[in-house]
MMTF fields as JSON, N, C-alpha, C and O atoms, coordinates in Angstrom:
{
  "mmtfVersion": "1.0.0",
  "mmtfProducer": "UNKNOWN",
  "numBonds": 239,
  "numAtoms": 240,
  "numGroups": 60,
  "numChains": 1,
  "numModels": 1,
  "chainsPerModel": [1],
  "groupsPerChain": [60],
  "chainIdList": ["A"],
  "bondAtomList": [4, 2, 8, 6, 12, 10, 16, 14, 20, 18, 24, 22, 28, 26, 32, 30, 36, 34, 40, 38, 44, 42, 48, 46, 52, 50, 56, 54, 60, 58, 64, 62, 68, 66, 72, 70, 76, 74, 80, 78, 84, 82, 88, 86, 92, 90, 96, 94, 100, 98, 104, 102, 108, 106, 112, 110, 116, 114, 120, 118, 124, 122, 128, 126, 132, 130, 136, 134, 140, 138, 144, 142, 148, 146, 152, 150, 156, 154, 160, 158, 164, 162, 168, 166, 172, 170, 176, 174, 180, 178, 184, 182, 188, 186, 192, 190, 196, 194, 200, 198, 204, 202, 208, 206, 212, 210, 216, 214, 220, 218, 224, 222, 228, 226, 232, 230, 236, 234],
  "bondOrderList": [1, 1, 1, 1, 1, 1, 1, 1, 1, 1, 1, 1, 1, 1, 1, 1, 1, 1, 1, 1, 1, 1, 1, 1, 1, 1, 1, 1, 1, 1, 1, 1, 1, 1, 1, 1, 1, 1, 1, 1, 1, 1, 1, 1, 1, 1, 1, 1, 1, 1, 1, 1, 1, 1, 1, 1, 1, 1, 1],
  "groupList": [{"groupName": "UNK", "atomNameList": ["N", "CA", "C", "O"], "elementList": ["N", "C", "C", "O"], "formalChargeList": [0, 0, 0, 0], "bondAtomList": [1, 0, 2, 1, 3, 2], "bondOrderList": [1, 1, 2], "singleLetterCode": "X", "chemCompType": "L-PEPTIDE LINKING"}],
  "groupTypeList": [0, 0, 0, 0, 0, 0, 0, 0, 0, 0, 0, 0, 0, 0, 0, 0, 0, 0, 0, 0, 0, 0, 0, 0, 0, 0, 0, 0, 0, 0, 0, 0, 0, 0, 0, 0, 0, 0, 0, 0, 0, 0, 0, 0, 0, 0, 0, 0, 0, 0, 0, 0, 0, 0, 0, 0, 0, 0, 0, 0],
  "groupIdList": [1, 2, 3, 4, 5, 6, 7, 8, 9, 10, 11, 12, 13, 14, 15, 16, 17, 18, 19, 20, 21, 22, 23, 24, 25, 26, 27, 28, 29, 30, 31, 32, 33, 34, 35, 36, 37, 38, 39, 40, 41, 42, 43, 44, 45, 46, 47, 48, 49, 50, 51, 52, 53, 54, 55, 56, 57, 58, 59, 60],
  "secStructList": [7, 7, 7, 7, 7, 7, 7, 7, 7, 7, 7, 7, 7, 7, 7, 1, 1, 7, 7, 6, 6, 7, 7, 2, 2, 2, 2, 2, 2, 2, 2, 6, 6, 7, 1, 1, 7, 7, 1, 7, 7, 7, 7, 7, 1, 1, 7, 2, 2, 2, 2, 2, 2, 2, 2, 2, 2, 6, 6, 7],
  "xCoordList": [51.989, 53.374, 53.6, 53.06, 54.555, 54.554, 55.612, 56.408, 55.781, 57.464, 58.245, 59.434, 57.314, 57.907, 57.293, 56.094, 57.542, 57.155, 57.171, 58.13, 55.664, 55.726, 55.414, 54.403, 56.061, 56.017, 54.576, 54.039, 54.345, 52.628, 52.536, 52.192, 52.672, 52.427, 51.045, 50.225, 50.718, 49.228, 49.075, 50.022, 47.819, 47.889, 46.46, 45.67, 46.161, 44.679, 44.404, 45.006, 43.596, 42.712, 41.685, 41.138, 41.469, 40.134, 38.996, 39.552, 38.169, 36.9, 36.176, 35.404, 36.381, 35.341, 34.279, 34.199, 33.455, 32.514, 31.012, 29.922, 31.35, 30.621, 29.304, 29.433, 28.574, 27.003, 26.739, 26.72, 26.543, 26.027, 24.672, 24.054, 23.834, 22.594, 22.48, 21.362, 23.752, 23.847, 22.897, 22.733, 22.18, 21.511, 22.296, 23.198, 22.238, 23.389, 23.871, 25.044, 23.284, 23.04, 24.389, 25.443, 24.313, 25.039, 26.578, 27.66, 26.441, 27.23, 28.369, 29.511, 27.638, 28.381, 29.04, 30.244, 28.255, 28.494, 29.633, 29.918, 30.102, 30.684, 31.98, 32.956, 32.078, 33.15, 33.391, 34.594, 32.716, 33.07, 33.281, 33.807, 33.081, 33.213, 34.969, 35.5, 35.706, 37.035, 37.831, 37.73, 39.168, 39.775, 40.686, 40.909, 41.028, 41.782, 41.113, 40.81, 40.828, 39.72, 40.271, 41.403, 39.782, 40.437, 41.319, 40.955, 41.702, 42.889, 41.921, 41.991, 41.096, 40.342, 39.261, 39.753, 37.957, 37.145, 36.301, 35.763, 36.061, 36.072, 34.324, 34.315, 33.475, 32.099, 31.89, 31.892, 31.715, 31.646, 30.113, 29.743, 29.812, 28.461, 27.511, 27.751, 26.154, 25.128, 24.272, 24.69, 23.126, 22.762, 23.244, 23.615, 23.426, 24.496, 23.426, 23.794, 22.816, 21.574, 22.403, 23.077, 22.196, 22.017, 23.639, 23.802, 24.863, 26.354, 26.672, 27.544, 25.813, 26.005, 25.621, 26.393, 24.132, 23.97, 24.77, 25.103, 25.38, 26.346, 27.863, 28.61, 28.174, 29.344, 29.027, 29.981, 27.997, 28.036, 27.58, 27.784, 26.976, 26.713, 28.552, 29.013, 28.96, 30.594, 31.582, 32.658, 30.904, 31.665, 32.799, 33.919, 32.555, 33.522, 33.794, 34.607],
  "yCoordList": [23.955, 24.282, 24.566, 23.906, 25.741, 26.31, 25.35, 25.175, 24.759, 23.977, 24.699, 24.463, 25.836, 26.398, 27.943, 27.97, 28.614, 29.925, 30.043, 30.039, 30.143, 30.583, 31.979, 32.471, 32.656, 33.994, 33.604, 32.633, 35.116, 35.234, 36.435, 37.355, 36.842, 37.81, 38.057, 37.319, 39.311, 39.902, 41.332, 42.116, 41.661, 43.241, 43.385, 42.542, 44.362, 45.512, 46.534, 47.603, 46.189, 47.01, 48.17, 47.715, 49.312, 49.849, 49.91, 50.296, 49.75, 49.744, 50.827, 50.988, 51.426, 53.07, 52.464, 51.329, 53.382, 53.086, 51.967, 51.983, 51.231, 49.933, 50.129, 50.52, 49.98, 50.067, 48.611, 47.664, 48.535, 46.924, 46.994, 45.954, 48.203, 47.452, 47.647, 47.791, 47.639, 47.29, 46.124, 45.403, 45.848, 44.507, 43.922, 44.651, 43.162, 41.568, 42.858, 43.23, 43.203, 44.046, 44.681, 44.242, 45.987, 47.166, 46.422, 46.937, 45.38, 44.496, 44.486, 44.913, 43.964, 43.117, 44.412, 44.482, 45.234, 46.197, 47.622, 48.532, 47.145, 47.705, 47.109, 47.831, 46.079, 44.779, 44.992, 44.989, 45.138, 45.42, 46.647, 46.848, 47.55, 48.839, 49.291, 50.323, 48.063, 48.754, 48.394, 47.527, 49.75, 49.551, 47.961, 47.327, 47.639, 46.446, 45.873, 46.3, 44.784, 43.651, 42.908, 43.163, 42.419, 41.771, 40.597, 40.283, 40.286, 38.991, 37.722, 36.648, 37.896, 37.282, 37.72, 38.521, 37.435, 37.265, 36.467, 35.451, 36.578, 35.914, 36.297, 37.488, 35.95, 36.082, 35.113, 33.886, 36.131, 36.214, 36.546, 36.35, 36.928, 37.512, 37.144, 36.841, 36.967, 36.762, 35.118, 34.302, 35.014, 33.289, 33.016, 33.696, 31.642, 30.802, 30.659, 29.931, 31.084, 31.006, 32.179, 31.996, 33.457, 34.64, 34.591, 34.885, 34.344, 34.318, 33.214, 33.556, 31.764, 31.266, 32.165, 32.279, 32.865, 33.623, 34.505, 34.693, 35.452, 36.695, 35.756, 36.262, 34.518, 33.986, 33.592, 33.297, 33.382, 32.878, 34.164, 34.221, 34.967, 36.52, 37.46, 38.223, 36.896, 37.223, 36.44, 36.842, 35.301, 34.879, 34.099, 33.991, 33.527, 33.154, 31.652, 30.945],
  "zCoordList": [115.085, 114.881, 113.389, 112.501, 113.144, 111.769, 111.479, 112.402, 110.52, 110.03, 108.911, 108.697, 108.017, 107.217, 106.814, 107.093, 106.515, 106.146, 104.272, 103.501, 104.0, 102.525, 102.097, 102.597, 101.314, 100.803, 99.925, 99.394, 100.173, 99.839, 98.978, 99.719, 97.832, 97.033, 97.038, 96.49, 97.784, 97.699, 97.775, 97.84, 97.764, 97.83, 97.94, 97.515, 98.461, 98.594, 97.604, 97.507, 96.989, 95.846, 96.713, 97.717, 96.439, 96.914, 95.65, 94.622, 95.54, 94.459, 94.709, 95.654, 94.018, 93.463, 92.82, 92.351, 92.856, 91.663, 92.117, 91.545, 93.089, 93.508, 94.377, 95.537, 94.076, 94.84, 95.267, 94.481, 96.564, 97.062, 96.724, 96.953, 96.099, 96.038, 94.297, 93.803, 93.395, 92.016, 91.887, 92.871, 90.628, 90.243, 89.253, 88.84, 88.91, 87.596, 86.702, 86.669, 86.306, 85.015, 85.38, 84.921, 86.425, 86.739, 87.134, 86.854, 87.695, 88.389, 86.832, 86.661, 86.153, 84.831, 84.022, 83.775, 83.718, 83.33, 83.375, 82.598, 84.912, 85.604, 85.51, 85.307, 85.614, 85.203, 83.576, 83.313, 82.666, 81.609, 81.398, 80.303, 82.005, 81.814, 82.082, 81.669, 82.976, 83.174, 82.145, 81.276, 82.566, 81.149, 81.098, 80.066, 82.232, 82.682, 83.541, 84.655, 83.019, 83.52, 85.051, 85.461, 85.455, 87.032, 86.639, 85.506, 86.793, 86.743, 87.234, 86.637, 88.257, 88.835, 89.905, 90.699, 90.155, 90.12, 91.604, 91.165, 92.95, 93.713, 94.126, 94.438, 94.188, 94.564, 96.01, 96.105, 97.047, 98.106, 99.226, 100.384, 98.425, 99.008, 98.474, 97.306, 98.861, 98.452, 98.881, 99.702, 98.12, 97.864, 97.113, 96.156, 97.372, 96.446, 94.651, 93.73, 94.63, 93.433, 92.634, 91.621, 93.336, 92.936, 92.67, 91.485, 93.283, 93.148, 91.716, 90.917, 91.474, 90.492, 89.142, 88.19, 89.219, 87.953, 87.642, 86.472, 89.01, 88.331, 87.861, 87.024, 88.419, 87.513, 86.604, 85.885, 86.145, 85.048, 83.768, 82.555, 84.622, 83.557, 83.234, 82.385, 84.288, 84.517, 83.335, 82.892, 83.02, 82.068, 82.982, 82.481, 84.358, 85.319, 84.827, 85.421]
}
């Protein structure tokens, strides 16, 4: 049972530019490459090994 309704400010981005088989490097690079950086940052995919190094190459 819902008891209250909260407003949810969100939105859908599309990403140009993005290759899933980018490596850290292209990844990071790509992220620094925009002119306006992300607000935030959510790493979703991958091993949890390989998702800790790109946050932390991310500067997350």
């Amino acid at each position: 049972m819902i008891e209250k309704q909260i407003p949810i400010k969100a939105g859908i981005h599309t990403l140009t530019g993005y290759s899933a088989h980018a490596d850290q490097n292209m990844l990071v690079n790509w992220v620094k490459s925009m002119p306006t950086p992300p607000g935030k940052i959510t790493l979703v995919h991958g091993e949890p090994k390989a998702r800790k190094a790109l946050s932390q190459a991310l500067g997350l």
